[in-house]
C-alpha positions in Angstrom: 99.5 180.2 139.5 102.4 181.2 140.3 104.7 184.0 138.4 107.8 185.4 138.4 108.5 189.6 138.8 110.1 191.3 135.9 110.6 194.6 136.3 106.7 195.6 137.1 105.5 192.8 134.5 104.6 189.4 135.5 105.6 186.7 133.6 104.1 183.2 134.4 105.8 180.8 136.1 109.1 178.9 133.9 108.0 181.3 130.8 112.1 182.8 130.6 113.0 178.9 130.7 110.4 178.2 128.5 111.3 181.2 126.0 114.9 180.2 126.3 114.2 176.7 125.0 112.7 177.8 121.4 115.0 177.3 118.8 116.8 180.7 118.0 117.3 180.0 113.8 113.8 181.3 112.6 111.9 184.6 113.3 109.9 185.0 116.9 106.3 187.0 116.5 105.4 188.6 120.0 101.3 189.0 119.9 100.4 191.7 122.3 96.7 191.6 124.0 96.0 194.7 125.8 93.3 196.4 128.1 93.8 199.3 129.6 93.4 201.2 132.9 91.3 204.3 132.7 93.9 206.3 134.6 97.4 205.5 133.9 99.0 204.7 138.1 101.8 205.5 138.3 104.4 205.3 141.3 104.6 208.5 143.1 107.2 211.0 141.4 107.5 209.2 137.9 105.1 211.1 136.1 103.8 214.8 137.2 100.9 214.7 134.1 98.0 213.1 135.0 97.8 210.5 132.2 95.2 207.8 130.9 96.0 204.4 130.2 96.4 204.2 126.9 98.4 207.4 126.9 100.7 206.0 129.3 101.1 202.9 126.9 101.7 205.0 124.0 104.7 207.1 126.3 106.3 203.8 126.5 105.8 202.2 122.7 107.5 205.9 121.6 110.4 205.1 124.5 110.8 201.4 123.4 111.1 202.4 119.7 114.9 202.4 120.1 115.3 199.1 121.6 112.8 197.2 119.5 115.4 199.1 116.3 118.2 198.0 117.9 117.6 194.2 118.2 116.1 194.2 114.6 112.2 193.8 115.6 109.5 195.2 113.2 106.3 196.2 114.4 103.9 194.2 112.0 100.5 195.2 113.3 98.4 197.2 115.6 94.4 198.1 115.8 91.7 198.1 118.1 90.2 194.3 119.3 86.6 194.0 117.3 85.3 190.7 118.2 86.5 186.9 119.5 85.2 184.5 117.0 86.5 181.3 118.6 87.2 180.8 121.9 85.9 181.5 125.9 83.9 184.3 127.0 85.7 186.9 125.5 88.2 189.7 127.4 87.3 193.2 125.9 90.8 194.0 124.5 91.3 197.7 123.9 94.1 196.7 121.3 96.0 194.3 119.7 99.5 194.8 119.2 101.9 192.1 116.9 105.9 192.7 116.4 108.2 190.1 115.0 111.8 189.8 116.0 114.0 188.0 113.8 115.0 185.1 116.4 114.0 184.9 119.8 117.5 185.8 121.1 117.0 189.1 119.3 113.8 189.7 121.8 115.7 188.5 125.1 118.4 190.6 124.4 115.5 193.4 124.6 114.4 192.0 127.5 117.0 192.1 129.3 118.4 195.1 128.4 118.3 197.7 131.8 117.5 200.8 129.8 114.6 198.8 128.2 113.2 197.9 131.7 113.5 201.4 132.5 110.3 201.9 129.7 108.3 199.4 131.4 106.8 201.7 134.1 104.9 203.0 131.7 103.7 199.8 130.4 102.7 198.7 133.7 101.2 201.8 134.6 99.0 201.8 131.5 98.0 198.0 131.4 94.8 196.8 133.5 95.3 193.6 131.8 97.2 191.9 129.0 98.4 188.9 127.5 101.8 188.6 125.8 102.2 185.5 123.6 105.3 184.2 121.4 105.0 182.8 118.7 107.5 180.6 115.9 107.3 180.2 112.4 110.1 178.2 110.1 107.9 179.5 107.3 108.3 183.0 108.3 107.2 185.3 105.6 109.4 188.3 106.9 108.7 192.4 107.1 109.7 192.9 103.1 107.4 191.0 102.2 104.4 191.8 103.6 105.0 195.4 102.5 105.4 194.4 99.2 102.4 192.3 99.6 100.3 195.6 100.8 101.9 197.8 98.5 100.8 195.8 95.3 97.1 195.4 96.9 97.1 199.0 97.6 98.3 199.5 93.7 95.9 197.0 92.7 98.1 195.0 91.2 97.2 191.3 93.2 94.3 188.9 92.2 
């Protein structure tokens, strides 16, 4: 298959053309699958700490905190993979990670931001293998409302 370099990540093949082509007037949900390396690699001279993985990854979630603010994104959910229930032998995920941007423009701008990219080496240093999937909704239910949604089932106050 054959993929195109960004910045240490590989995309596949036609997926910036592909991204580009979503429609930009609803919210885009980036779905995050990742397994990580024991010991985080890193190219010589970037880190002196000997790191693990999911150390490394959590270096560069703290770094991209700024960026993922800046564009408007929301982190919507994270926690560790438990079990496929549908689908082909099933990857052991270490975690799962969903954020929702509100447009897709709002993520490419992220993207292609050069102090973002800058983040990535710890991304890639940290990730064995992952899987990073976008996702539309017109019916987009939005960040307010799924904390009021928790907050009232933490208060007890849903059905």
């Amino acid at each position: 298959m054959e993929r195109q370099e960004f910045v240490g990540e590989e995309f596949n093949a036609d997926a910036r053309e592909a991204l580009a082509a979503i429609p930009d007037d609803q919210p885009f949900g980036v779905i995050n699958l990742l397994r990580y390396k024991t010991w985080a690699e890193y190219p010589p001279g970037v880190v002196s700490e000997r790191l693990t993985g999911q150390q490394a990854y959590e270096k560069y979630a703290e770094l991209s905190i700024p960026f993922v603010n800046k564009v408007g994104g929301v982190p919507m959910w994270r926690g560790d993979f438990a079990v496929t229930l549908i689908g082909p032998e099933p990857v052991p995920w270490d975690e799962i990670v969903i954020m929702q941007y509100p447009a897709r423009s709002a993520f490419e701008t992220m993207l292609d931001d050069p102090e973002y990219r800058k983040t990535l080496v710890h991304r890639t240093a940290a990730v064995r293998d992952s899987r990073l999937v976008g996702a539309t909704s017109a019916q987009g239910i939005g960040p307010m409302k799924w904390k009021l949604f928790n907050l009232t089932r933490r208060l007890g106050l849903s059905d």
